[in-house]
Each structure stands twice: as structure tokens, then as C-alpha cells.
N, C-alpha and C positions, 0 to 999 in steps of 0.2 A: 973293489967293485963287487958288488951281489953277487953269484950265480945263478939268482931270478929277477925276474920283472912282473912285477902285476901288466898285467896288458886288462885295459878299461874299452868296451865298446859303444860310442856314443850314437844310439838306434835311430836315432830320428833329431836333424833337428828343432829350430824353433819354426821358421814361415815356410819351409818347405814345400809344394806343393805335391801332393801325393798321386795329381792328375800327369803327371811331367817329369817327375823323381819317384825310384823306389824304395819309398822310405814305408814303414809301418808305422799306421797311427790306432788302430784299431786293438783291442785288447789281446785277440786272437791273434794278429799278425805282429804285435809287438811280444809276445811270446813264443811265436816260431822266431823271429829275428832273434831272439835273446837263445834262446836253444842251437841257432847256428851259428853264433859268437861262442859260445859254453864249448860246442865239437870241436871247434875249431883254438881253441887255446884262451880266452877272454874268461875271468874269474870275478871281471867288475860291468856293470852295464850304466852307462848314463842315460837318464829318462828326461828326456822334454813329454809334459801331456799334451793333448790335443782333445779339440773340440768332439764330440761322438756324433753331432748330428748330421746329416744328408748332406753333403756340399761343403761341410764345415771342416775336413778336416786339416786343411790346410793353416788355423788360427791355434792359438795355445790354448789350454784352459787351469783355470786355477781350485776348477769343481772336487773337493774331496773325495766324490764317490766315484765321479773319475780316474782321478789318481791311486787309487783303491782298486776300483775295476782290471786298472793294469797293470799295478805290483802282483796283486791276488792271481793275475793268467800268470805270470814268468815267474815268482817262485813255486805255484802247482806245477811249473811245464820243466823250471830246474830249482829244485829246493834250496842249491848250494851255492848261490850266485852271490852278490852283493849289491844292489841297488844303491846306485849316487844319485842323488834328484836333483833337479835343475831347482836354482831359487830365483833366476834374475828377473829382477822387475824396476820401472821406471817409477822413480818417486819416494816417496816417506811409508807409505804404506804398504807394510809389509803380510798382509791379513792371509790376502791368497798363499803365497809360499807356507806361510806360517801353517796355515792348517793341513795342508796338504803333509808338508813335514810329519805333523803332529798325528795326524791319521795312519801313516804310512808307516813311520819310522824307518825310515831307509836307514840302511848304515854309513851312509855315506852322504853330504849334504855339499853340493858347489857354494862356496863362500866367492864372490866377487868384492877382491881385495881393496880395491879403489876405482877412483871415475877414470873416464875417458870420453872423449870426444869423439864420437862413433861417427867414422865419417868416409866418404867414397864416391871420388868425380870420375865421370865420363870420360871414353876419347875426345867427344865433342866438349868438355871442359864444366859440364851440368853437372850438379849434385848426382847421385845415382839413389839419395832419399835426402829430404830436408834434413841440414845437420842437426845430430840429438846430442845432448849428452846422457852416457850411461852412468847416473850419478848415485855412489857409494861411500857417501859421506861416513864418517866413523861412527856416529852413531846409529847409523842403519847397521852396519856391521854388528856393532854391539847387538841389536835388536837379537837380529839373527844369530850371533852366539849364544845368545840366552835361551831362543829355543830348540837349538840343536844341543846344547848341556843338559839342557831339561830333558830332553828324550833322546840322551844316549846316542848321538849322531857327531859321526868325526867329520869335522870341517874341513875340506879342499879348498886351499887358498887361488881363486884363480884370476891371475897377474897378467894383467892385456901391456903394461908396456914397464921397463925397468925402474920407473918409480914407487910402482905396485908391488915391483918383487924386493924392491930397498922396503915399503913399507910392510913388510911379514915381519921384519925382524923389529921392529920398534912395533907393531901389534904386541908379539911376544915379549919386549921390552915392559910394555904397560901392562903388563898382566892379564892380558884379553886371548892372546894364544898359548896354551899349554902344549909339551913336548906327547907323541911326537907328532910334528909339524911335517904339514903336507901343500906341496906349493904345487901349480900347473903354468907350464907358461904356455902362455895363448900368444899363436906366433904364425900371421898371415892376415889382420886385420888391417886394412889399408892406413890404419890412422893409429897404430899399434905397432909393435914390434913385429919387425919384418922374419918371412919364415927362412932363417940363415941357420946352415951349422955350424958357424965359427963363431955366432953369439952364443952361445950355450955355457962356453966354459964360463965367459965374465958374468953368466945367468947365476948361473949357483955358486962363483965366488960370492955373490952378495946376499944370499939364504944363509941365517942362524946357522951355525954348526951343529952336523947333522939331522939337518929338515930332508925332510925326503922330496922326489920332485919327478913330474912326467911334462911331459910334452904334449899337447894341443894343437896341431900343425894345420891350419885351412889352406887348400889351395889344390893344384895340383903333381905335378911329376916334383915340384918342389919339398912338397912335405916328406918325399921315401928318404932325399937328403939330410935330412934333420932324425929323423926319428933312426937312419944308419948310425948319425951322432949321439943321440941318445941311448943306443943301446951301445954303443963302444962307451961313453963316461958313465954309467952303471945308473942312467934315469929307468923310472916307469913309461910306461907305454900306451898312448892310446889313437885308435882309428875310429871310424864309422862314419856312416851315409852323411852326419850331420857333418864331417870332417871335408871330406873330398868323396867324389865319384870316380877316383882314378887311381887303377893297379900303376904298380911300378912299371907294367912296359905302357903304360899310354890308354890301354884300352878301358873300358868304362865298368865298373863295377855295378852288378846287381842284386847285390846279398852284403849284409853286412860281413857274414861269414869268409866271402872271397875279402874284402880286406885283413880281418883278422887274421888267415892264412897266411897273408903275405905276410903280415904284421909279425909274427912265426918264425918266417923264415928268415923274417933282417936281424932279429934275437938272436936265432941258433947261428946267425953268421958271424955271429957277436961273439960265439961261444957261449950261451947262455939261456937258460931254458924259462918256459913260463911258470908263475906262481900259483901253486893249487891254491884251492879255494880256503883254503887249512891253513895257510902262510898268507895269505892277502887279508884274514880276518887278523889275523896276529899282525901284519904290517902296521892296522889303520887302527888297531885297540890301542 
């Protein structure tokens, strides 16, 4: 096992509402959240964009100057961080992630491994949104490898249920993933792999020998369980508002910072300390 973890902070996520959660959508405030992720032990920041206008920024956006706007505040506010950019989009059309990608150059690009059936009923038995599917057919994949090669950007494999994480290794089978391979398990989607610490071991049984891997936990007092697990089998680490709103005793987070803290403390419980920004670029080159 390591004795580091990249620990990743995921600021904001996708439909959040910023009238009723404190997530930061604004260039400024997602630059102060990215600097109290950095204090607090986070060496990687995942970025959902959001709309800039009046009312709006509760919607995502795919607007380059945008997404420009808000790298440009958080590597001026911490120069040493690493920007993961969100790619996921419905459909064949890859144009928005793409140029965003392409403008930004993050170091770090979410790859979504394969589809799923993104789905979530009520107590009362109702859909809780028309079912969609979130579909990643391979040759979207390909797309998106192709322009994360082109500009220097290390693909995060992220695997919503054990099919996805069986298929990183046949990706890297067909010559589509190159070593070293980085996988996330996304673990708390209703229609997805459930957020359990005792799945974790048969999780990375089935990743390519020596793929690296973190944990994506949604939920609540649930996720401190998993990510305790994760940092005892020597995974990567990640929290944020898009994550959960809830410290390990229950009460309700208001800073991305107060998660990451915690996110600290279940590490060093681990025995094991966070990865400077110096060893998180070395991890993902």
C-alpha cells in the first residue's frame, strides 16, 4: 500500500442548485472553494462548469470562455493544483466537452467508461426523473481519447457499476488505454453500484494489474464507510459538495474545505498521508 493518496475535490456538482446548496458556481467563488480544498490537504479539484448568467447558475455549461474563466481564477488563486474537468454528456456529440477540454487543458479529464441506465424511484414508487440512459458507447470513448492524447490530458476511468470496471481492462486490452491506468468507482447511484465497503476489494480485483483507483462515494454518513475502506486498501481519495453534504458525525457541510478535512483525517487514520501536488503530477504522467 502507498503512504500517500491524492485526495481530489469535486467543487460543485452538475444541477445543484446554488439558491439551496453551497456549492460555488461563479469564477470567484469556485477559486476560493479550490484554495480551501488546497489548505486543507486536496492536490486535485474536479470541475463541473456552470452557466455565468443571473438565475442561471444552477444548469451546466459547455461555453469555452467559461470554462476558461474558471480554470484561469483557481490556478491564479493556487498555481499548483491539478484541474480534472468534467466530460459527461448525453449523446454522440462530443463538441462541448471537446472544446472545453481543448481550451483548458486540464490535466486531468473524467473519462465515463461505459453506459448506464441512470435511474431513481420514489417512496411513493414514481420515477424521481424520466429514465435516461447515460450512454458511452466505445466509440464515444474513443472520441474522447483522442482528444485528451492530443492535448496531453490523463484519462480518469469513471465506472458507475462492475461492468465498467471489467470493461477498463479490455479498453487497455484493445489499445485504447495506455499504462498508467486510472479508474474511479462511482458508488451510491441508485441504478449503479451500491456505496458498500466490502465491494471494494472484488472492485480492484477486476482493474488491469496495477491501475490506480479512488473512490466516488454519493450519499450520505454512508460514504465515510467506504472511503475508511479505501484508505485502509491503499486507493485514492475523493470528496466535495458534488459528493455529499455530510461530515462523518451527521451534521451538514458548508465548504468544500470541511469535507476535505475530514477526508485528512480518515487517511492519517489509515496511517497514511496526503500527496503533494509534486507526487499527484508524477502519479497521473
Amino acid at each position: 500500500m502507498s503512504d500517500t493518496a491524492v485526495i481530489t475535490c469535486a467543487l460543485t456538482g452538475v444541477l445543484t442548485n446554488p439558491l439551496t446548496h453551497p456549492v460555488p458556481v461563479t469564477p470567484e467563488q469556485m477559486a476560493a472553494e479550490a484554495r480551501a480544498a488546497w489548505d486543507a490537504g486536496a492536490t486535485v479539484v474536479h470541475i463541473h462548469y456552470r452557466r455565468q448568467e443571473p438565475g442561471m447558475g444552477h444548469l451546466p455549461s459547455w461555453d469555452p470562455d467559461v470554462a476558461a474563466s474558471i480554470v484561469d481564477a483557481i490556478r491564479a488563486e493556487v498555481p499548483d493544483i491539478l484541474i480534472n474537468s468534467s466530460t459527461g454528456v448525453f449523446g454522440d456529440d462530443i463538441s462541448g466537452p471537446a472544446s472545453v477540454l481543448e481550451r483548458v487543458k486540464p490535466e486531468i479529464g473524467a473519462l465515463n467508461a461505459g453506459s448506464l441506465n441512470y435511474l431513481k424511484v420514489r417512496s411513493n414508487g414514481a420515477w424521481a426523473w424520466p429514465p435516461m440512459l447515460f450512454d458511452n458507447p466505445v466509440h464515444k470513448i474513443e472520441k474522447f481519447l483522442g482528444v485528451m492524447r492530443d492535448n496531453d490530458i490523463a484519462p480518469e476511468c469513471e465506472c458507475f457499476d462492475t461492468g465498467i470496471v471489467r470493461s477498463v481492462g479490455l479498453l487497455a486490452k484493445a489499445g485504447l488505454l495506455h499504462d498508467p491506468i486510472h479508474a474511479s468507482f462511482v458508488m451510491g447511484v441508485a441504478s449503479g453500484m451500491p456505496a458498500k465497503a466490502s465491494w471494494l476489494p472484488l472492485l480492484v480485483e477486476e482493474l488491469p494489474p496495477g491501475a490506480a483507483w479512488q473512490t466516488i462515494v454519493i450519499g450520505r454518513q454512508e460514504v465515510w464507510d467506504v472511503h475508511r475502506a479505501s484508505a485502509e486498501l491503499g486507493g485514492d481519495l475523493r470528496t466535495g459538495l458534488e459528493d455529499t453534504f455530510y461530515l462523518p458525525d451527521g451534521s451538514r457541510a458548508t465548504s468544500n474545505g470541511q469535507l476535505v478535512e475530514a477526508l485528512v483525517k480518515v487517511l492519517r487514520d489509515a496511517g497514511r498521508e496526503p500527496a503533494t501536488a509534486a507526487q499527484a503530477r508524477e502519479h497521473y504522467s
